[in-house]
C-alpha positions in Angstrom: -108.1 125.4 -72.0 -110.2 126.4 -75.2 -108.7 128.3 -78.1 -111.5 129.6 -80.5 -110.0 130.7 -84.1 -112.2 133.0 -86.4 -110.8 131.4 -89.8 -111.0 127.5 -89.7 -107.5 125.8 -90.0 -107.3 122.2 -88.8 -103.8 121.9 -88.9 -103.0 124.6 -87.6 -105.3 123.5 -84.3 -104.0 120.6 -84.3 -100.3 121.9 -84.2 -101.2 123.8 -81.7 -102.6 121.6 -79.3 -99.9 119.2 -79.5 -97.7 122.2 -78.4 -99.7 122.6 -75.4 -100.2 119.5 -74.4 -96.4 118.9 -74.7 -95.9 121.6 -72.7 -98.4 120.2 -70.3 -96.7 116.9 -70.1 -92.8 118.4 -69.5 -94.6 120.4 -66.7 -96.9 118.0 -64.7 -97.8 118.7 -61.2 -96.8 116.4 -58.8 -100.6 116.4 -57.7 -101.0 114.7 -61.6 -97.7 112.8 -61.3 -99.7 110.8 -58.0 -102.8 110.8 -59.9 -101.1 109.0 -62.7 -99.3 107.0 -60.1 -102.8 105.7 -59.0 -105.0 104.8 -62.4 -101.2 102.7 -62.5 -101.8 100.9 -59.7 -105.5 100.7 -60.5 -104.6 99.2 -63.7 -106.8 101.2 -65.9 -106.0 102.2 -69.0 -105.7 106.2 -69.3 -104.5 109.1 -71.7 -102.7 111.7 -70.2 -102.9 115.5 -71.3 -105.7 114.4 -73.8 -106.7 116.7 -76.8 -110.8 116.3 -77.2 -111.7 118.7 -80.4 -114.5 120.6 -80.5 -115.7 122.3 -83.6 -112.7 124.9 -84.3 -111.3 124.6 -81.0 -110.3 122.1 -78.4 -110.1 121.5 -74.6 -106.9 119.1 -73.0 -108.0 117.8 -70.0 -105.8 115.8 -67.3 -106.6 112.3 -67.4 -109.0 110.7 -69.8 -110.4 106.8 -69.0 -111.7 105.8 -73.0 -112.9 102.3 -71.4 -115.5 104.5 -68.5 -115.5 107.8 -71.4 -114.4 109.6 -67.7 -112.7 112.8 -67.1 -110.8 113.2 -64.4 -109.2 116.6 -63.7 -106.6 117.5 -61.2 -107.5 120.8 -59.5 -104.7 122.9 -57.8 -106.4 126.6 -55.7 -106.5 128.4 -59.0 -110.0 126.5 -59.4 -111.2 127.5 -56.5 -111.5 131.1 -57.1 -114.9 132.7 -58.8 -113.0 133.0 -62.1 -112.0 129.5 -62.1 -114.9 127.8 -61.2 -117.3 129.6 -63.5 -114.7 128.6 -66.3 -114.6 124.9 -65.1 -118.2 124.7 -64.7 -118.7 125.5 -68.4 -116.3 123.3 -69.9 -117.7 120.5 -67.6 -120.9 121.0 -69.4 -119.6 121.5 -72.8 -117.6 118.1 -72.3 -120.8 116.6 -70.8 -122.7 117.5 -73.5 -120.2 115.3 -75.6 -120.8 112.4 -73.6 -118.4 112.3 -71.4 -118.3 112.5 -67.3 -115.9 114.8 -65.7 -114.9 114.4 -62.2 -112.7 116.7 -60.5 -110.4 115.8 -57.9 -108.6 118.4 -55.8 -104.7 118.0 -55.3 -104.8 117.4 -51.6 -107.5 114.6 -52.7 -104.5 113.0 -54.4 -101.9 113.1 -51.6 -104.2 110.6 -49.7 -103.5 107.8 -52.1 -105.7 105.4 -50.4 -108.8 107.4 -50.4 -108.4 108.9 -53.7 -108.0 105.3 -55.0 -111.1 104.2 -53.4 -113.1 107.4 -54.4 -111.7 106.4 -58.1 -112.8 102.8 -57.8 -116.0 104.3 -57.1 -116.8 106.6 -59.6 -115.9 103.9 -62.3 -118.0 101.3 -60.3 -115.1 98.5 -59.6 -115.8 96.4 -56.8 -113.6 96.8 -53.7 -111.2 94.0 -52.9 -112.5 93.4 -49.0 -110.2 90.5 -48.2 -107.0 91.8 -49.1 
């Protein structure tokens, strides 16, 4: 999500996306409740609903990593369609350009828990325990 304002008013932006990422939090998915369920058990440290500012606007993603600076979003079928992925594709690159990596998971990703923790484990580079 990206808000653009014409007349520049931090606290007012910031207001707002505290609002919506509220909002965000009191309605998780349960694709994003999973996902948090995992990083847990994973032990890495994450933000949830995080607020990244970006000039007068701002983007909240899903799950932020500040140790790895990775992104990881949650994607239900809305997405998936033309619209969404042209959308996604832009922020992706907008974010990258900031310096951080955004992966996307999809939700049925998530309700493998085992996979999705090793595809996690992966993308952040942690070695996989092989004895136990």
């Amino acid at each position: 999500m990206i808000k653009r304002y014409k007349k520049f008013d931090k606290g007012k932006i910031k207001r707002l996306a505290q609002k919506y990422k509220s909002d965000l939090l009191l309605n998780r998915t349960n694709a994003e409740k999973v996902f948090a369920y995992i990083l847990d058990k994973i032990g890495v440290g994450y933000k949830e609903q995080y607020i990244i500012y970006v000039g007068t606007s701002f983007y909240i993603v899903d799950f932020y990593l500040p140790k790895y600076k990775v992104i990881f979003e949650v994607d239900g079928v809305h997405h998936y369609t033309t619209k969404g992925a042209i959308k996604d594709k832009k922020r992706d690159n907008t974010l990258a350009t900031l310096g951080f990596t955004v992966k996307r998971i999809r939700n049925k990703e998530v309700y493998s828990p085992r996979k999705c923790e090793k595809r996690i484990k992966g993308i952040l580079g942690m070695e996989q325990n092989k004895f136990f």
